[in-house]
C-alpha positions in Angstrom: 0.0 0.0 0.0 2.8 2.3 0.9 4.9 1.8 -2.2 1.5 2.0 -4.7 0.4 5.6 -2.5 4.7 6.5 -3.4 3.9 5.9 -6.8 0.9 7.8 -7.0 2.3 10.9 -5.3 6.0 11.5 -6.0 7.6 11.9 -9.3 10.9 10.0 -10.2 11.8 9.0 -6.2 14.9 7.2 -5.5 14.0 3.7 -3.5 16.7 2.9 -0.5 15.7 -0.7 0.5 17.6 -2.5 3.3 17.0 -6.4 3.6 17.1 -8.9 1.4 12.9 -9.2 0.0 14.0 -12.2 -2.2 13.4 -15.8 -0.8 16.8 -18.1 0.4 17.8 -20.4 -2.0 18.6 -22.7 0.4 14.6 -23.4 1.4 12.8 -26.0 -0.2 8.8 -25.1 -0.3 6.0 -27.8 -0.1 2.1 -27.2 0.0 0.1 -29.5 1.8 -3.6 -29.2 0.9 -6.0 -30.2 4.2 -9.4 -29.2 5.3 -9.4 -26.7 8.7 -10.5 -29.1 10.6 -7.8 -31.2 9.9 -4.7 -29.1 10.3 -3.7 -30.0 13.5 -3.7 -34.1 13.1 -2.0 -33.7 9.6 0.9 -31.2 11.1 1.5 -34.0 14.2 2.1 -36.3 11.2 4.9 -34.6 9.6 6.3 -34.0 12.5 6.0 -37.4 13.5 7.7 -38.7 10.1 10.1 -35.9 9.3 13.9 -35.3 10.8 13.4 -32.4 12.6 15.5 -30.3 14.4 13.2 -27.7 16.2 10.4 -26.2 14.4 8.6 -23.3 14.2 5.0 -23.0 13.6 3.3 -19.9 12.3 -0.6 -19.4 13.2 -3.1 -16.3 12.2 -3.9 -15.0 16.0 -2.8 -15.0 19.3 -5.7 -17.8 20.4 -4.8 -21.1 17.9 -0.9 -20.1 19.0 -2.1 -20.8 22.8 -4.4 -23.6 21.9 -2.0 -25.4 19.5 1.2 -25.1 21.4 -0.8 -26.9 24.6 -1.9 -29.0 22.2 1.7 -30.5 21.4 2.5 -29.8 24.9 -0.1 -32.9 25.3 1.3 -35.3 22.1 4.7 -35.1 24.0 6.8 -32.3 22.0 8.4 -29.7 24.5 7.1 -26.6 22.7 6.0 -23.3 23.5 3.4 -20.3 22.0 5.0 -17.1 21.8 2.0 -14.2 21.4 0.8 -11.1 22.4 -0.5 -11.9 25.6 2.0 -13.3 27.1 4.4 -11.1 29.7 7.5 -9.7 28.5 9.1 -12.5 31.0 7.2 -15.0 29.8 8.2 -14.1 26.1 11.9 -14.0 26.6 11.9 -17.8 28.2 10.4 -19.3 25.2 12.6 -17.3 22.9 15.8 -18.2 25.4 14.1 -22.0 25.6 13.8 -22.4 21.7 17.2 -21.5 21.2 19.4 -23.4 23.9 16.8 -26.4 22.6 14.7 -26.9 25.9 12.0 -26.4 23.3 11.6 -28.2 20.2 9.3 -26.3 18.9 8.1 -22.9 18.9 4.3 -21.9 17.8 4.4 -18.0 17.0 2.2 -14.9 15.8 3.8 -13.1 13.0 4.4 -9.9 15.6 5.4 -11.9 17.9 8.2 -13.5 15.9 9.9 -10.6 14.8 12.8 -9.5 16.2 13.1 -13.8 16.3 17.0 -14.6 15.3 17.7 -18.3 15.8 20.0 -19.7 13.0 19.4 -23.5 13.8 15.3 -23.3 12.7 15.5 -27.0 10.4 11.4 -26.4 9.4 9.2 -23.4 9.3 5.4 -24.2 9.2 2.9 -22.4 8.0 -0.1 -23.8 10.2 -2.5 -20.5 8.1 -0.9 -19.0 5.1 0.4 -15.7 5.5 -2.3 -12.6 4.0 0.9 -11.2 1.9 4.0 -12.8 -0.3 6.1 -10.6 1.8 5.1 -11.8 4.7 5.1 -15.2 3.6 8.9 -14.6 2.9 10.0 -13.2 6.0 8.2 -16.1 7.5 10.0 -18.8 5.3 13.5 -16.6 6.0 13.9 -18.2 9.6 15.1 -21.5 8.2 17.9 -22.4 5.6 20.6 -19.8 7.2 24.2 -20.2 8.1 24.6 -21.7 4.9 22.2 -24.9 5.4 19.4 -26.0 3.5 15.8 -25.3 5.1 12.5 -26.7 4.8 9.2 -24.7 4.6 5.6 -26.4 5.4 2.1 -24.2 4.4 -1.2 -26.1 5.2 -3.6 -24.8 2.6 -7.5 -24.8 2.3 -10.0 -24.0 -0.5 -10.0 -20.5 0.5 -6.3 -19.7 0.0 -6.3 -21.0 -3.8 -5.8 -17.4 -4.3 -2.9 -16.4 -1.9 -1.4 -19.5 -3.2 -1.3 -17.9 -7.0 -0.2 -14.6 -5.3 2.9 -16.2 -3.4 3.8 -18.5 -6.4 3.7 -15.1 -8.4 6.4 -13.7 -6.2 8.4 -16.8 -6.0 8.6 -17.1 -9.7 7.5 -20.9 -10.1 5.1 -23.1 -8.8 4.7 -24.8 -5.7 5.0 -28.5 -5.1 1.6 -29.8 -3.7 2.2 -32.9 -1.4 0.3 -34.8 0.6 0.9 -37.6 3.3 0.7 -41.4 2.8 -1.6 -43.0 5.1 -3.4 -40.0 6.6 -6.5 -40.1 6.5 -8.1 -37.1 4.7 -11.6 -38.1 4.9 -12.7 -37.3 7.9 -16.0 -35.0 8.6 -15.7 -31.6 10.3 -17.2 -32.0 13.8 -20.5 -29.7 14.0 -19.1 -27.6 16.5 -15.2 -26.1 16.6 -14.2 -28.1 19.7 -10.7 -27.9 18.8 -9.9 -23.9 18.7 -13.6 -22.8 20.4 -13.1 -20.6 23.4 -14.6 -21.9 26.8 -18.1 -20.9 26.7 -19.1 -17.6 29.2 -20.9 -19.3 32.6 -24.6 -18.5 31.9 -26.2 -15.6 34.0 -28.9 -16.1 36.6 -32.2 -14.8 34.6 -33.8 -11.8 36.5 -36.9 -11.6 38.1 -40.0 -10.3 36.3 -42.4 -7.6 38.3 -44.6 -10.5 38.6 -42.2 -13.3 40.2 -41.2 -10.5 42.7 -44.5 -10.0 43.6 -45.6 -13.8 43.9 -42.1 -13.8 46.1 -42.9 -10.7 48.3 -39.6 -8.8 46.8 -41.0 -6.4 45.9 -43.2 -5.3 48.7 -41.5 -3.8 51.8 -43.8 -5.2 55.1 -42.4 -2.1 57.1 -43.8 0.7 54.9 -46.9 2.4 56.3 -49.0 1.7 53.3 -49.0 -2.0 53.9 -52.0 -3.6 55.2 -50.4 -6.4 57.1 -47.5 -3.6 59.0 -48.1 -2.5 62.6 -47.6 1.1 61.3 -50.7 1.0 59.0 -53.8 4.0 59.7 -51.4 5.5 61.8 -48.8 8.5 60.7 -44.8 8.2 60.8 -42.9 10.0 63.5 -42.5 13.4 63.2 -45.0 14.3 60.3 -48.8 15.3 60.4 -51.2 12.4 59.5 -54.9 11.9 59.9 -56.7 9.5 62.3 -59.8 10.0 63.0 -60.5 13.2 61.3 -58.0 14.5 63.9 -54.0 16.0 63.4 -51.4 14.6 65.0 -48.0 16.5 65.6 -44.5 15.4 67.7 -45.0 15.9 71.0 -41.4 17.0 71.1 -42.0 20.3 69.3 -41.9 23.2 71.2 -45.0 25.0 71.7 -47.2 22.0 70.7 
């Protein structure tokens, strides 16, 4: 957006670029198609059945980072999440775990992996594609460095057929599409997200209508004068003038009176 609004608005600009935008040549890229529902079973697979050194594992929020790096917490991997709302101190002890290797594998937000600099990633996974090429090459950058090959894992649904063209675009040649023998790919969707669903919200007491108050006595106060079953009914509160018996009543502790 910021280079097409440059374009737009300045006449003949000189570009100073720092970085390298151009993906490592020593990454080799694989596309592994797989429904939603499906992601996390198919991505214990490879890990089960690929050399791996650690790992890490990009997801689209802050939530399925959490979720999924309990998840292979359970299956046995020592892994961490690294996201947004963690605590600086809890941030810096995955980052210091991954590298020293206390954690195999590292599930991460894209802001919450910059700044990462490990040079002994062996895979990068793309549990969700990336929304931009650029992105998906910064991503893909964290693995095949120090002058060692790399391997880079994207999951891919139905929906990102056109994200796929986009980042094979900026590549400059296709993708190779694998899949995994003796997974099973057939499996339904459950009905409900049980996987990545957040805890439902403890239901609130319903309130009382007029009606149930009433049927309850809530809503009637048995020391007001008005009511007909209180000991202060017919007769006037303290201090104020009331009628009884077509006579006035006033506080004997007025002067005068």
């Amino acid at each position: 957006d910021i280079k097409t609004l440059a374009e737009d608005i300045l006449r003949d600009p000189v570009t100073v670029q720092v970085g390298n935008t151009a993906p490592p040549v020593t990454v080799s890229h694989a596309l592994y198609p797989v429904e939603q529902h499906l992601k996390t079973a198919l991505l214990l697979e490879l890990l089960q059945h690929t050399d791996t050194e650690s790992v890490l594992v990009f997801t689209r929020t802050k939530h399925r980072a959490k979720r999924l790096g309990e998840q292979l917490e359970k299956a046995g991997y020592k892994a961490a999440s690294l996201q947004g709302n963690l605590s600086q101190n809890r941030r810096q002890a995955a980052l210091d775990g991954f590298r020293d290797g206390s954690y195999q594998i590292l599930v991460a937000t894209d802001i919450a992996a910059r700044g990462i600099d490990v040079s002994l990633i062996s895979h990068v996974v793309n549990y969700d594609i990336p929304d931009t090429p650029e992105a998906y090459v910064h991503r893909i950058g964290r693995t095949g460095r120090a002058a060692k090959s790399g391997d880079a894992f994207t999951m891919v649904t139905g929906e990102d057929t056109l994200m796929v063209r986009t980042i094979e675009k900026k590549l400059g040649a296709p993708l190779e599409r694998r899949t995994v023998a003796g997974f099973d790919y057939t499996v339904p969707a459950p009905k409900k997200d049980a996987e990545f669903a957040r805890p439902p919200r403890e239901p609130r007491p319903p309130r009382k209508t007029t009606e149930a108050k009433k049927s309850a006595g809530g809503s009637i106060n048995p020391f007001k004068a008005d009511h007909p079953g209180s000991k202060s009914a017919g007769r006037p509160q303290q201090g104020r003038p009331g009628a009884v018996a077509g006579k006035t009543i006033f506080n004997s502790s007025r002067r005068g009176k």
